[in-house]
MDTraj code that builds the backbone (N, CA, C; nanometers):
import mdtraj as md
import numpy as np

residues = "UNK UNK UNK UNK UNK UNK UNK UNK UNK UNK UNK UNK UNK UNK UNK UNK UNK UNK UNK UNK UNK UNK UNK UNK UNK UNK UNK UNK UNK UNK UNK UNK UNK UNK UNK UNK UNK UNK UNK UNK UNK UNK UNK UNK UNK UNK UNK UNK UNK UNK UNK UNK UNK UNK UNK UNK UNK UNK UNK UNK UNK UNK UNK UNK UNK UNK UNK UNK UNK UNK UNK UNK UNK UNK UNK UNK UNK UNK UNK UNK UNK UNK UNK UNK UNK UNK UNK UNK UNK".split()
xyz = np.array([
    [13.0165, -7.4440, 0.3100],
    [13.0052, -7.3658, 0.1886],
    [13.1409, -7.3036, 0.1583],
    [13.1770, -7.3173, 0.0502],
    [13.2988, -7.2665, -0.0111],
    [13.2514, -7.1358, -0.0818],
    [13.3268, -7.0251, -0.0407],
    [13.2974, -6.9107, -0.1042],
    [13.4565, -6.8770, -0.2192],
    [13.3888, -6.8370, -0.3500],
    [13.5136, -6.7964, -0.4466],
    [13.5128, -6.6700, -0.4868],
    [13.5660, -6.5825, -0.4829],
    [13.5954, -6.4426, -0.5112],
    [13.6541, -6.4155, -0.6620],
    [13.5672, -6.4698, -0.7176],
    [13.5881, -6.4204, -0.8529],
    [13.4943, -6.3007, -0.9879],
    [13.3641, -6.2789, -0.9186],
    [13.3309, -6.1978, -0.9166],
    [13.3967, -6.0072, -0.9578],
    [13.3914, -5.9737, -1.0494],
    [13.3979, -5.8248, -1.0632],
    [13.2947, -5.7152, -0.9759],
    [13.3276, -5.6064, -0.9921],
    [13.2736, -5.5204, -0.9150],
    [13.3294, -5.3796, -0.9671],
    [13.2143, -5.3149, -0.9465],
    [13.2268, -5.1884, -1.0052],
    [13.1905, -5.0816, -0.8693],
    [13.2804, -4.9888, -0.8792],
    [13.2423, -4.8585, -0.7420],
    [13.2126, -4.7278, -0.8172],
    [13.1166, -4.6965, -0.7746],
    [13.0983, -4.5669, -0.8567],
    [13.0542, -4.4604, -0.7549],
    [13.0817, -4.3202, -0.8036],
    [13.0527, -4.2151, -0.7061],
    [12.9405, -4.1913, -0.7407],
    [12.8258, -4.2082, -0.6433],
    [12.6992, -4.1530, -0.6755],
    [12.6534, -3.9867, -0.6180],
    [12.7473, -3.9682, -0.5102],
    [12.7227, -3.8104, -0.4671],
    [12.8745, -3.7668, -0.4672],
    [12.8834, -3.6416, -0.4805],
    [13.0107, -3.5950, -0.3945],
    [13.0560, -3.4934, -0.3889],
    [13.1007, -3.4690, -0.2286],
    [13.1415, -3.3357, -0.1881],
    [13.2969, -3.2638, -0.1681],
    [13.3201, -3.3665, -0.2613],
    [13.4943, -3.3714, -0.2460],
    [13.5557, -3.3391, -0.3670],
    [13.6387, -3.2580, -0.3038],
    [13.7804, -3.2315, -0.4650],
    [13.8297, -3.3227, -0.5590],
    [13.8808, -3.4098, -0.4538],
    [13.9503, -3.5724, -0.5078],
    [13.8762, -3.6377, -0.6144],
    [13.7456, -3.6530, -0.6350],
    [13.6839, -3.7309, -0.7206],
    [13.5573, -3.6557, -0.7213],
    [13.4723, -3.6901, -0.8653],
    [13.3371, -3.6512, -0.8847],
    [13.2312, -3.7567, -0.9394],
    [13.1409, -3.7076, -0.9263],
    [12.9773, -3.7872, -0.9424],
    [13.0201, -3.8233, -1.0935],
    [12.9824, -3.9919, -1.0809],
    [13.0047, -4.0806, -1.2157],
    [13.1417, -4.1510, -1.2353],
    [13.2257, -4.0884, -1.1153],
    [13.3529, -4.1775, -1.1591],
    [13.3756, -4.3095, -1.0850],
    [13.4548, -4.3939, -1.1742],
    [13.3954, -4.5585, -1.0976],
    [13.5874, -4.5801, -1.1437],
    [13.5595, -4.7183, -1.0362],
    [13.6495, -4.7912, -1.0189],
    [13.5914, -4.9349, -1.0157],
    [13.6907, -5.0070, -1.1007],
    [13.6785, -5.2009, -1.1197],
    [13.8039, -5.2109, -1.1147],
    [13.7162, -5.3748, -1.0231],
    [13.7781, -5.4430, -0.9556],
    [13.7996, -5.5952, -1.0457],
    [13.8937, -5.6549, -1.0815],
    [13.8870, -5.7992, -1.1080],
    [13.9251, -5.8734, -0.9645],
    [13.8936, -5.9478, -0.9182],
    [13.9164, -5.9722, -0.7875],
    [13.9618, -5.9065, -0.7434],
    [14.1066, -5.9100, -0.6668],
    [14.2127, -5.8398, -0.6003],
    [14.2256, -5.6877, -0.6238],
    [14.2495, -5.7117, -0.7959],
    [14.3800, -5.6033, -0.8247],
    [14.2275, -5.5189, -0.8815],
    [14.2951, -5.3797, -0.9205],
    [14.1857, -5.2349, -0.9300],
    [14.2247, -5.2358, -1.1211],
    [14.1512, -5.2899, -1.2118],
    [14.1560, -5.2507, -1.3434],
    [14.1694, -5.0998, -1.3691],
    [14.3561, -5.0674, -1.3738],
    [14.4266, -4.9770, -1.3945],
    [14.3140, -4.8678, -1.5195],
    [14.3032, -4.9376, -1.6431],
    [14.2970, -4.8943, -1.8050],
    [14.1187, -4.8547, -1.7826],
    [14.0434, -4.8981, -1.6823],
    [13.9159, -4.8654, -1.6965],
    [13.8550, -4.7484, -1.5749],
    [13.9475, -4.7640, -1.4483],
    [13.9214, -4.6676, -1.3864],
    [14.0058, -4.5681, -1.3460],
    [13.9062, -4.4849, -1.2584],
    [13.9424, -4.3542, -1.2429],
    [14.0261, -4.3428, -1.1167],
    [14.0972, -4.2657, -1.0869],
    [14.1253, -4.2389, -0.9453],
    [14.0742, -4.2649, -0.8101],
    [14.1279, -4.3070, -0.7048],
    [14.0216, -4.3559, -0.5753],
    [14.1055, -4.3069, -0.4321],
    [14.0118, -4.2486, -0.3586],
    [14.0957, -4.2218, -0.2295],
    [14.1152, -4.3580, -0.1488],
    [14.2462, -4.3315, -0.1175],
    [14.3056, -4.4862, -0.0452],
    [14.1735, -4.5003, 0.1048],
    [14.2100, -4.3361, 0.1210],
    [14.1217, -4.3640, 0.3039],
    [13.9965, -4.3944, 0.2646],
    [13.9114, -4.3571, 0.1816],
    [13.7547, -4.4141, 0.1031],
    [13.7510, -4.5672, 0.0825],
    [13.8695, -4.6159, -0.0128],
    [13.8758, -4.7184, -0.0722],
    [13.8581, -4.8330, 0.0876],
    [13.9554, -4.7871, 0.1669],
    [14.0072, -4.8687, 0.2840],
    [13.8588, -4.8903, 0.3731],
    [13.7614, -4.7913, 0.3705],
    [13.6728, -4.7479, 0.5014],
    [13.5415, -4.8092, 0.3920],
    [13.5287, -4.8539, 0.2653],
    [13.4383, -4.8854, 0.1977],
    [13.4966, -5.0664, 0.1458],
    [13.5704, -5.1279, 0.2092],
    [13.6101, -5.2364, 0.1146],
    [13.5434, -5.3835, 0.1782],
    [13.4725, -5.3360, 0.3175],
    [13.4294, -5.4912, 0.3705],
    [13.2679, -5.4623, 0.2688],
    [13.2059, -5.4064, 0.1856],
    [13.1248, -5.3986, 0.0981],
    [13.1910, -5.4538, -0.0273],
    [13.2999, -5.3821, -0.0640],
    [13.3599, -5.4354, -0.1661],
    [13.3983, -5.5677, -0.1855],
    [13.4423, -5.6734, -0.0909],
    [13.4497, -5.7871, -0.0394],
    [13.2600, -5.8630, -0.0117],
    [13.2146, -5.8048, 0.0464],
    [13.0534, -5.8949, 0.0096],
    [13.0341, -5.8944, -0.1639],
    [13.0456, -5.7746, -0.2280],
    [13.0283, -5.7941, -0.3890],
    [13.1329, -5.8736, -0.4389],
    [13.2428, -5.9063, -0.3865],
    [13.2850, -5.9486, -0.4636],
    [13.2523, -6.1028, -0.4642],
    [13.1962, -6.1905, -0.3009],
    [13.1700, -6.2624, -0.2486],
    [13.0302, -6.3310, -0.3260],
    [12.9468, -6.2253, -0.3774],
    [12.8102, -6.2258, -0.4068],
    [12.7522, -6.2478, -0.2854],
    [12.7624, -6.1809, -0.1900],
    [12.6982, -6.1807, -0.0586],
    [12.5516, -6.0759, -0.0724],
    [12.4288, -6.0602, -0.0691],
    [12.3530, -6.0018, -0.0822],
    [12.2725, -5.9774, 0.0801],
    [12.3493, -5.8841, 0.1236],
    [12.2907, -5.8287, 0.2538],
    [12.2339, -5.7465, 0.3219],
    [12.0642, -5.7379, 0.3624],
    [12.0017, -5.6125, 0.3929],
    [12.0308, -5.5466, 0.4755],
    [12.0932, -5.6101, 0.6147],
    [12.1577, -5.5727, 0.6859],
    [12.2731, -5.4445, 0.6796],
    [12.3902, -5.4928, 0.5605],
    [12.4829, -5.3982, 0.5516],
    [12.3997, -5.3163, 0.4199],
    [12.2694, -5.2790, 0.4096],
    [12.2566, -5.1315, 0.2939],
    [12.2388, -5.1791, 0.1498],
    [12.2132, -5.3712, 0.1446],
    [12.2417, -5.4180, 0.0226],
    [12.0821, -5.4042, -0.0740],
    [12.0622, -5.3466, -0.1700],
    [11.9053, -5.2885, -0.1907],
    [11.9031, -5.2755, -0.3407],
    [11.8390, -5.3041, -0.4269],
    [11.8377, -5.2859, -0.5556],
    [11.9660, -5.3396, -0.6444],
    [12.0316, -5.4434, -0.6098],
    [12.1474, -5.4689, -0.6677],
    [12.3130, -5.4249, -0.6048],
    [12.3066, -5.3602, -0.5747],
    [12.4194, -5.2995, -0.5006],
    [12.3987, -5.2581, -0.3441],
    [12.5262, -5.2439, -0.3076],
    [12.5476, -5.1387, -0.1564],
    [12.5698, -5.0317, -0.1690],
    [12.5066, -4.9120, -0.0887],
    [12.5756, -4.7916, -0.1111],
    [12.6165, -4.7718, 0.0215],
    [12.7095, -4.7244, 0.0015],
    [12.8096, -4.6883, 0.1493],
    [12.8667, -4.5177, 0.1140],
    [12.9323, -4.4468, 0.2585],
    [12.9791, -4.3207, 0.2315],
    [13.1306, -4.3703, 0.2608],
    [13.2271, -4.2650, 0.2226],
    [13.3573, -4.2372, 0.2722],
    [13.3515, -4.1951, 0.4023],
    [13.4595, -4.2234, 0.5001],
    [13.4379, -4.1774, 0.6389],
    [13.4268, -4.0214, 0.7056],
    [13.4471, -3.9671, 0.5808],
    [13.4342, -3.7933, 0.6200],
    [13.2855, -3.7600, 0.5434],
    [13.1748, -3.8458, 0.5329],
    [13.0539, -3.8418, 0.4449],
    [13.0546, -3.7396, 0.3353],
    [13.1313, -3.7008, 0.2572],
    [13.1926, -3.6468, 0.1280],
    [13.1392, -3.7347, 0.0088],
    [13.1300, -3.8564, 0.0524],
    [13.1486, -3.8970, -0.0977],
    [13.0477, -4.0584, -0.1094],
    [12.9376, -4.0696, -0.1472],
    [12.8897, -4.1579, -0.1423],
    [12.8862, -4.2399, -0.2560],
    [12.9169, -4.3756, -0.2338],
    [12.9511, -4.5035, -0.3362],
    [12.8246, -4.6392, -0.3625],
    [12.8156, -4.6818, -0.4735],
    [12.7843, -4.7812, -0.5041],
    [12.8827, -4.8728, -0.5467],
    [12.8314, -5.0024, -0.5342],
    [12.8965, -5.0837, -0.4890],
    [12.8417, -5.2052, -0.5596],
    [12.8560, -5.2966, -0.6761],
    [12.7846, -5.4004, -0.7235],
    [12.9011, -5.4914, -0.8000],
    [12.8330, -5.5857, -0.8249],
    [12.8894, -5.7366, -0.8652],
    [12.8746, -5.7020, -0.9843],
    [12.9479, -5.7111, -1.0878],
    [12.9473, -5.7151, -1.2308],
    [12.8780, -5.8833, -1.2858],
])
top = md.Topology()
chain = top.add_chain()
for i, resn in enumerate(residues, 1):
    res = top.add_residue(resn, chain, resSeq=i)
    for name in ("N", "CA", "C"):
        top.add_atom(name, md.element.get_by_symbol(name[0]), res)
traj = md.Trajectory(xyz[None], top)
């Protein structure tokens, strides 16, 4: 099976207990690169500790295993501050 990563993806803050960012702000993805003009700000250490999710969406990997439930993953930041969704556009 050949997997292609072309897939979009959208991250959005669904909780949060943090300064850095607030509830509703999202970040897209076109593959690789982070669509500058549509999103918001993102903590690198969040971004880094949340991206093997970001990589299944982008994959279209649908996994119960890693939290995958209603369309998306939700995952936390590693200081549990800030909890994310995670879906395939």
């Amino acid at each position: 099976m050949q997997l292609e990563p072309d897939k979009e993806v959208k991250i959005e803050v669904t909780q949060c207990d943090c300064d850095l960012m607030k509830k509703g702000d999202c970040i897209y993805l076109k593959g690789p690169m982070i669509d500058k003009e549509k999103s918001e700000n993102i903590c690198v250490t969040a971004l880094t500790a949340i991206y093997p999710w970001v990589m299944t969406a982008r994959f279209g990997v649908e996994s119960k295993n890693l939290e995958f439930d209603d369309g998306s993953y939700k995952v936390w930041c590693p200081e549990k501050l800030v909890e994310f969704t995670i879906r395939s556009l």
